[in-house]
N, C-alpha and C positions, 0 to 999 in steps of 0.2 A: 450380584450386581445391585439388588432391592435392598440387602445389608449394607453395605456400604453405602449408599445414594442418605440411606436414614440415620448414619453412624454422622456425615460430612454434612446432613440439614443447615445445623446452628450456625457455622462459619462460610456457606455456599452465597451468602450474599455477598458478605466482603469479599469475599474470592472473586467477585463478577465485577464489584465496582470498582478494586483494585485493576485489574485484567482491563476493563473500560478507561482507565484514567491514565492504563500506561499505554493504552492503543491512541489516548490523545494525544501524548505527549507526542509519540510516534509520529502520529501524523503530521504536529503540528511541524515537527523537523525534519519531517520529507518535503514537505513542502514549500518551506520556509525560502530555500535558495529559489525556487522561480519568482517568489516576492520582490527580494532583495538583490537580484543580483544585478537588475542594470546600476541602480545606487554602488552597491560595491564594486563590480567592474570598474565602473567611469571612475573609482574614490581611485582606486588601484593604476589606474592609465590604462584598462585594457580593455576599452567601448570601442568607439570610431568602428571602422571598416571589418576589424575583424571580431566585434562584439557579435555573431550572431555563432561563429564557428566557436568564440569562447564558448559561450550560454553552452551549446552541445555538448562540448569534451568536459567541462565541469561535470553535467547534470551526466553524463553517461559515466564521470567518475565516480559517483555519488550511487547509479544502479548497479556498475558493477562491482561494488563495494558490498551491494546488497547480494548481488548473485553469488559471489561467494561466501559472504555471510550466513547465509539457508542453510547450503552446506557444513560448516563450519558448525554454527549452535543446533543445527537442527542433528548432526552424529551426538554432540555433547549431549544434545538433550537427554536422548536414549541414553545414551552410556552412565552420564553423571547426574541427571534429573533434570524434570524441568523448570525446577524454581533455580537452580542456579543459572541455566541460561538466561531466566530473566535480568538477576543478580550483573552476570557479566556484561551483557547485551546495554545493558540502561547505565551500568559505569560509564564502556566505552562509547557511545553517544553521546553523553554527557560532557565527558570531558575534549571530545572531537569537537562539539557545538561552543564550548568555550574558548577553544584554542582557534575557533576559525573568523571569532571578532577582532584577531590580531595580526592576520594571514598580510603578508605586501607584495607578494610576487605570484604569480600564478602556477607553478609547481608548486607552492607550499597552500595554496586554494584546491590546488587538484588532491595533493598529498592528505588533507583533512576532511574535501570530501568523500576521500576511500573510504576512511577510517569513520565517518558515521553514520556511513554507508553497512558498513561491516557491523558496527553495533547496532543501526535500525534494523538490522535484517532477521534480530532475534526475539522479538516485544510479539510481534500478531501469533505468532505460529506458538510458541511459548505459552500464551495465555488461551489462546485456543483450545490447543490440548490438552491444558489442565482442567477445564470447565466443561468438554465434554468428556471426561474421562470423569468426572465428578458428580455430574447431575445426571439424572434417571437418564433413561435416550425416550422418554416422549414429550421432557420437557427441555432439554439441552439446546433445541433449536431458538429458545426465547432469551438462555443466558449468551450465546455468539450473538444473537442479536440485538444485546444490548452493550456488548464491547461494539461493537464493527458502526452502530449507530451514535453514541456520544464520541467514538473515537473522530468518527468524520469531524468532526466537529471541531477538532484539534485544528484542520485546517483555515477555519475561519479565523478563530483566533490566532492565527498565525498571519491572516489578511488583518486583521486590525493591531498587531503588536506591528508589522511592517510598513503600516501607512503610517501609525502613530509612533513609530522606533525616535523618532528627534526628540518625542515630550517624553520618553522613557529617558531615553539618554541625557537630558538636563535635567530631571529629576536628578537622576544616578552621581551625574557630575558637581549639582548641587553639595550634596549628601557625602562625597566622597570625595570630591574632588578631582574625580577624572577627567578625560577630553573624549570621551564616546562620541559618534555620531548615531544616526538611526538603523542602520543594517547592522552594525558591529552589536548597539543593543537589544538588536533581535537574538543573534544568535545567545547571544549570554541568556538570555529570557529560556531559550530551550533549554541549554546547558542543567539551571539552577532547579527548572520544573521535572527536569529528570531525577537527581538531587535529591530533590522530595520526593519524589515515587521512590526512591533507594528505601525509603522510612518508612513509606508505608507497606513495604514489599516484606517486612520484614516480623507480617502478621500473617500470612497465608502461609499454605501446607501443601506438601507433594502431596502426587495422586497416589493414591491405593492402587490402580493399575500399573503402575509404575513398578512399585514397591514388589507385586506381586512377580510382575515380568523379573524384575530382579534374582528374587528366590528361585527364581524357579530354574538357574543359569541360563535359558535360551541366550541364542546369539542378539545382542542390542545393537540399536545404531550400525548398522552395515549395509553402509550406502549402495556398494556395488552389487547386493542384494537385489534390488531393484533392477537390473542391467543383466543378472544372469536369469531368470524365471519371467519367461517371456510375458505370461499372461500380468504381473505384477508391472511389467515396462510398458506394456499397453495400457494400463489402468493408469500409471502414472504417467505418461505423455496425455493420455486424454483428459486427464485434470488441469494441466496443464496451461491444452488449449482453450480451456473453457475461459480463461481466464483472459487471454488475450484481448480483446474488445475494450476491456479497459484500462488499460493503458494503453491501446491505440489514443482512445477518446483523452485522456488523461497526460498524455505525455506530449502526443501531438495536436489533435484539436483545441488540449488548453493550454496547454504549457508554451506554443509556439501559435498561438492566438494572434499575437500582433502581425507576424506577417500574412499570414492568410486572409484578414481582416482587410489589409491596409488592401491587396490585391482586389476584393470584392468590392472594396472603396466604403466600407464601412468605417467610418471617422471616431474619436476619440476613446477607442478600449483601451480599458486600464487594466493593467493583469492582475494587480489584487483584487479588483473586484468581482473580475471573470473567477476566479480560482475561490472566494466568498461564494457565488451564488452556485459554483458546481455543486461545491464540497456542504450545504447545505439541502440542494438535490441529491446528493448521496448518501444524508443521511438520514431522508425522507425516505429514499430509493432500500437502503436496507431494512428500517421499521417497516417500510411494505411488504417486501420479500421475508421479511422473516413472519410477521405475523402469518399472510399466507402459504408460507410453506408450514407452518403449523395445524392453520386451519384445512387445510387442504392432506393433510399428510403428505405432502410429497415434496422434496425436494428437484427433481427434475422437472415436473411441469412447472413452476415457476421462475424456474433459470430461462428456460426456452421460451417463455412470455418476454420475458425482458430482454433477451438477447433478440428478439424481432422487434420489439420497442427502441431498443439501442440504435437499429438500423433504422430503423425507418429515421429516427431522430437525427442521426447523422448526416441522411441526404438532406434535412430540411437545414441543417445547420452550414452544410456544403454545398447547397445551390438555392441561395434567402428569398423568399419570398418579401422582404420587404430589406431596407438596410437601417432602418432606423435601431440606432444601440438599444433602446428598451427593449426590440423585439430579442436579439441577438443576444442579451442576458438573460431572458427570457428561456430560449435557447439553451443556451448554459445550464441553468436549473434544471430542466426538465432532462438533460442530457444528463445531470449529474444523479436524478433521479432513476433514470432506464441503467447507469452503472450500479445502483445498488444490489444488486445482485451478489454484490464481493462476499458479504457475508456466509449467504448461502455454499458460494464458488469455497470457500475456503474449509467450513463445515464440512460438506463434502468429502475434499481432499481427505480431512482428520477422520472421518468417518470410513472411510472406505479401506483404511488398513489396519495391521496387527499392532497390536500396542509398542511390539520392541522396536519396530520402526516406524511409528506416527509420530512423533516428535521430528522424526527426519523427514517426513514429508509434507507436515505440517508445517513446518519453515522453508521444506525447497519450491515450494510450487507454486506459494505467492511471490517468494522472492523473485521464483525462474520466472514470473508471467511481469515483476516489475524491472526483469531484466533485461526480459525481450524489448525492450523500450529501446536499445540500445541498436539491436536488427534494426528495430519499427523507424526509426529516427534516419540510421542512416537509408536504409531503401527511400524512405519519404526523399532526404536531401538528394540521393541518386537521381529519381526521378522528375523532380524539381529541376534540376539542371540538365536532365539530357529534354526536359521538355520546354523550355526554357527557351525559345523564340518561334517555335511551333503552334504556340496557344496562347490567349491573352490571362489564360489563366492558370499558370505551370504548379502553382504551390498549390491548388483547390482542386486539381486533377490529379496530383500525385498524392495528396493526402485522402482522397476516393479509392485510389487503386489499391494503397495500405491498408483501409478500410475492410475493403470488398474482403482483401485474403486474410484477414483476422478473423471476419465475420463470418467467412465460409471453415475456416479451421475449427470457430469456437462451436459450431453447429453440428461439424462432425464429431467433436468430441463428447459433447453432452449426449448425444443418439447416440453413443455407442459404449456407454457407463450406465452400469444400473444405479437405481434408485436407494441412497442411503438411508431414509428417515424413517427411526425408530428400529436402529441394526443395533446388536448387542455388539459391544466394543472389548468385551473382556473375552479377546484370543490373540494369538501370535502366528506370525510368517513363517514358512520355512523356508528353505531356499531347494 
C-alpha cells in the first residue's frame, strides 16, 4: 500500500483536481433542471395547473436515470476500470445535456432526463474510488474532501448560468446566430463543460488496486454479491440509509421550496437562490466534515454530529421562527451546511468494502440515497393530499413526517457500521 501511495505521489494532485472538477460539472447538471424548469415548462406549454405534477415526474425521471445508472457504471467500473466509467459516464451526460436545450414535448424532456440521469450517475462514485484507492488511507480523507467540496460548488454556478441563461444566449446568438433562450443555454453550458472534462480526463491513471484485483482473477463487479452474504447486504443497506437526510433536505425542503414557503406565507423565494445558498452551505458543510473527520480520526462521530445538526435544522426550517426571507435563506445555508456530511457518507461507502466490488458500491449508494428521492417525493405528495383540509398546514406537516423517517433510518444506520478511517483498502469480497 506504502509503495504504491509513493510510486502515484507526482500525479495524485491532478487526479484530485480532475475527480473535483468532474464532481462540478456533475453537480452543476443535477441541479440545473430545478433552476430552469419553470422557464422551460411554461417555454414548452406545460405550467398552468399541472406544472407542479410536471416538476415531479421530470425531476424523478432524471433520479431514476441515476438509480439505475450506479448500477450500470458502478459493475463496469469493477469489470472494465474505473477511468473508463468516467470516460462513458461524462460522454453521456454531455451529450443528454445538449440534446435537452432542444426538447418540445414532454416525453422527449422526460426521455433526455433519463439519459442524464444515467450518465450523472457515474462521475462521484468513479472519482471517489480512484482517489481513495490511490492516496495513503491516513490522508485520503482530505483528497474526497476536496472533490465533494469544489464539486458543491458546481451548483452555484449553475444558479448563476440560470439566472443569467438570456445574457448567455444573446451572447451565443450574437456570435452564431442562433435563437436560444435562457434554460436551453443552460443546459448547452453543462453539455460543453462536460466536453472539456472529456480532455482533461485524459491525463489521469487507473488505480493500482484495480490492476491488481484484476491479476489476481477474483470475481469483479458482481452485483448480486451483495444480496447473497448477508452480513455484506447489511453493511450495504446501512450505507445506504445514512445517506437519506439528504436528499430528504435536498429534494424536498429545497427543490419543492416554493410550495411549502408560499403555505407558511413566506413571500418572494426564488429557487435559484434557495438552491445558491444551500449548495454553498454544502460545501462549507463538507470542508468541515472532512477536515474533522481527519482531525478527529473518525469518520462516524462526525456523520452522527451532523446528522443531529441536520435535525435540529430542519425543524427550525419547518416550523420559522420568523418569516422574513433573509432569515429563511439564512436557513438554506445553514441546512446546506449540516448536509455536508456527503462527503464523508460516500467515503465511507468506498471504504468499507473489497476492491472488486467498491466501484460498484461506490456508485450504487449515492445514487440509491439520490434515488430514494423518488419514495421521499411521492410519500411527501401522498401525505400532502391525504392531509390536505385536516390542517392549515398539509405540505409543512407531510414534509416533517418524511423528515422524521429519514432521520430515524439514517441514525440507525450509522450506529450500526463500524468506523472506516484509516482501514487498509488493498483486499477483496468473497461471496
Amino acid at each position: 500500500m506504502n509503495s504504491t501511495s509513493l510510486r502515484i505521489k507526482s500525479p495524485i494532485n491532478a487526479l484530485v483536481i480532475v475527480a473535483a472538477l468532474g464532481y462540478f460539472v456533475d453537480i452543476y447538471d443535477l441541479i440545473l433542471f430545478n433552476i430552469v424548469k419553470k422557464d422551460s415548462l411554461e417555454a414548452l406549454g406545460l405550467g398552468g395547473v399541472d406544472y407542479s405534477s410536471n416538476e415531479i415526474f421530470l425531476f424523478n425521471c432524471q433520479m431514476g436515470g441515476m438509480l439505475l445508472g450506479g448500477i450500470l457504471w458502478g459493475i463496469l467500473g469493477d469489470k472494465k476500470g474505473r477511468l473508463s466509467v468516467l470516460f462513458g459516464s461524462i460522454l453521456l451526460y454531455s451529450v443528454a445535456n445538449i440534446a435537452n436545450a432542444f426538447v418540445t414535448t414532454l416525453p422527449q424532456y422526460a426521455f433526455v432526463r433519463i439519459l442524464a440521469g444515467l450518465g450523472l450517475a457515474g462521475e462521484l462514485g468513479a472519482g471517489i474510488t480512484l482517489v481513495v484507492e490511490s492516496m495513503s488511507k491516513e490522508t485520503r480523507g482530505y483528497g474526497t474532501m476536496l472533490i465533494v467540496t469544489f464539486g458543491a460548488l458546481g451548483a452555484v454556478f449553475a444558479g448563476m448560468v440560470g439566472k443569467d441563461g438570456a445574457y448567455f444566449a444573446s451572447v451565443a446568438n450574437a456570435t452564431f446566430g442562433t435563437s436560444l433562450v435562457g434554460w436551453e443555454m443552460a443546459y448547452i453550458v453543462g453539455g460543453l463543460l462536460g466536453f472539456f472534462l472529456l480532455v482533461l480526463r485524459l491525463g489521469t491513471f487507473e488505480s493500482r488496486m484495480f490492476h491488481d484485483a484484476r491479476e489476481s482473477g477474483v470475481g469483479r463487479g458482481q452485483f448480486l454479491m451483495l444480496f447473497k452474504n448477508k452480513q455484506l447486504l447489511r453493511r450495504y443497506i446501512f450505507c445506504i440509509l445514512i445517506g437519506l437526510p439528504v436528499w430528504f433536505i435536498v429534494g424536498i425542503l429545497i427543490a419543492l421550496c416554493i410550495p411549502i414557503t408560499t403555505e407558511m406565507g413566506i413571500q418572494g423565494v426564488a429557487t435559484g437562490t434557495v438552491v445558491m445558498y444551500t449548495y454553498i452551505g454544502l460545501s462549507v458543510g463538507d470542508m468541515l466534515s472532512g477536515t474533522m473527520s481527519q482531525l478527529k480520526r473518525s469518520r462516524k462521530r462526525v456523520v452522527i454530529a451532523f446528522l443531529f445538526f441536520s435535525l435540529i435544522l430542519t425543524e427550525f426550517y419547518l416550523f420559522p421562527v420568523s418569516l422574513q426571507l433573509d432569515w429563511f435563506y439564512s436557513m438554506c445555508f445553514l441546512l446546506g451546511a449540516a448536509t455536508g456530511y456527503w462527503a464523508l457518507f460516500v467515503t465511507m461507502a468506498s471504504e468499507l468494502f473489497g476492491t472488486n466490488i467498491r466501484a460498484t458500491v461506490t456508485n450504487t449508494v449515492p445514487n440509491f440515497v439520490r434515488g430514494s428521492v423518488i419514495p421521499l417525493t411521492l410519500l411527501y405528495k401522498f401525505l400532502a393530499d391525504f392531509l390536505e383540509g385536516t390542517t392549515r398546514y398539509p405540505k409543512t406537516g407531510a414534509a416533517a413526517i418524511v423528515g422524521i423517517l429519514s432521520f430515524v433510518l439514517a441514525l440507525w444506520g450509522i450506529f450500526s457500521i463500524r468506523d472506516s478511517y484509516s482501514r487498509d483498502l488493498n483486499y477483496v469480497e468473497r461471496d
